[in-house]
Every structure is written in structure tokens, then in C-alpha cells.
N, C-alpha and C positions, 0 to 999 in steps of 0.2 A: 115404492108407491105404484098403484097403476094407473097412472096417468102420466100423459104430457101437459104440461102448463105454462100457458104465456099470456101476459101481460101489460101493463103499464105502472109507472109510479109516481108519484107527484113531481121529480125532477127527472126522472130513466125515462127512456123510451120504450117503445114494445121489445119483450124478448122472454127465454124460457127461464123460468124460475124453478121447474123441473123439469129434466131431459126423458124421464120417466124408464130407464138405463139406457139407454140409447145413447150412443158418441154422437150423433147427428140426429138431433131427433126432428130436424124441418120437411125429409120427407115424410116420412112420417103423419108429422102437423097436416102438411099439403094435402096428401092422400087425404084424410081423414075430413078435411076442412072444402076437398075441391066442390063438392056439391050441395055446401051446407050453405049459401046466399049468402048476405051481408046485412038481415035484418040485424039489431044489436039482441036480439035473444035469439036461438036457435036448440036443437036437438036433434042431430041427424045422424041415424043411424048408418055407415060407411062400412057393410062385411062384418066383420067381430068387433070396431072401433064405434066407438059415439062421440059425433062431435059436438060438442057443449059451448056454451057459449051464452054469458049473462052480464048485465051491468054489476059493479059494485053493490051489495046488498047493502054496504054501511053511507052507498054514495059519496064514497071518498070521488075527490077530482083532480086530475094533475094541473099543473100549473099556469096552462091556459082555461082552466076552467072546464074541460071537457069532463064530463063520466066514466070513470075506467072499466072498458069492458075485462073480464079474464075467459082465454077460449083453452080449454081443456080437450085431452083426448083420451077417453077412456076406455080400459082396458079390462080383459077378467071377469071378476065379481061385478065390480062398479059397470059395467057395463053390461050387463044382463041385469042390473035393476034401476037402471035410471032409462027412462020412457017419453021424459017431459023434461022442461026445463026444471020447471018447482022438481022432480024428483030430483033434478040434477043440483039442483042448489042445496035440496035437503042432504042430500048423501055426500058432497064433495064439499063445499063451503066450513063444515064444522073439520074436516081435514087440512083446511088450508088457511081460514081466516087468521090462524096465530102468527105464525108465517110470515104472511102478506102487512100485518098489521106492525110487524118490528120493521118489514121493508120498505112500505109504500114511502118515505117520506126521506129514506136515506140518499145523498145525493147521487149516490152508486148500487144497483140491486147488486145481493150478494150472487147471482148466478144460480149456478145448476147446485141442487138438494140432493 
């Protein structure tokens, strides 16, 4: 894939559900995330990376009831065409929703993809 991706689940906590090949991909995240705020949507371009970051399109919620954000780092292609959020949601989401949608509710995310 070219992306890194991490998450929540309805019982899991935040973590990466793809390492995007990276053995370690939290610097990575870090980099790419250090100057992107903490609104719950973002788009912020970081050098060759985009850092992505949107609620739940299907507004799934974990289990205190919170909105599961997913913040993405993207790479490559996907990253030279995603500009916005909605680009980002368009382009990434139909890559990951199947995914997400076998995982979100498992007591344990299956990890790195």
C-alpha cells in the first residue's frame, strides 16, 4: 500500500493497522503528523507525505461512544492527488473501508497488513 494507517476500534485502542512497509512506521507517522494540529479533519502536506486524517465516514464509535478518527500517511500516487480532506476520503476510504469494517468490532485489531 502507500500509506501508513492508524486507528481505533470499537474495543482496540489506537494503533497502525498498516505499517505502509516500514518495521517502525511511528516515526514516520510523527514526521508526517508533527505539524498537521489536532482538528479531527486535517490535510497537511509534510515534504512528499500527506498527512490525512478524518472521522469515520460510516460513524462507527468505540465503545465509550467517541467517533473513530483514522489518520493516514500518504505516499506516491495517493499523495500527489489528494489536496483536501473529501479528496482524501475519496481516494483512501474505498481502499480501506473493507478492512476496517471486518476489524473495527474484533476484540483484538489483526495489526500490520
Amino acid at each position: 500500500m502507500n500509506f501508513i494507517w492508524a486507528t481505533r476500534g470499537r474495543l482496540w485502542g489506537f494503533r497502525f493497522l498498516d505499517n505502509g512497509g516500514y518495521a517502525d512506521p511511528l516515526p514516520i507517522y510523527d514526521a508526517a503528523f508533527a505539524r498537521a494540529g489536532d482538528e479531527p479533519t486535517t490535510c497537511h502536506r509534510a515534504g512528499d507525505m500527506v498527512a490525512l486524517r478524518f472521522l469515520d465516514p460510516e460513524d462507527r464509535r468505540d465503545a465509550s461512544g467517541r467517533v473513530i478518527p483514522h489518520e493516514f500517511v500518504l505516499f506516491g500516487w495517493l499523495a500527489t492527488r489528494v489536496r483536501t480532506v473529501d479528496d482524501g476520503i475519496a481516494a483512501v476510504w474505498p481502499l480501506a473501508a473493507d478492512r476496517y469494517a471486518a476489524e473495527w468490532d474484533r476484540g483484538d485489531s489483526g495489526g500490520f497488513a
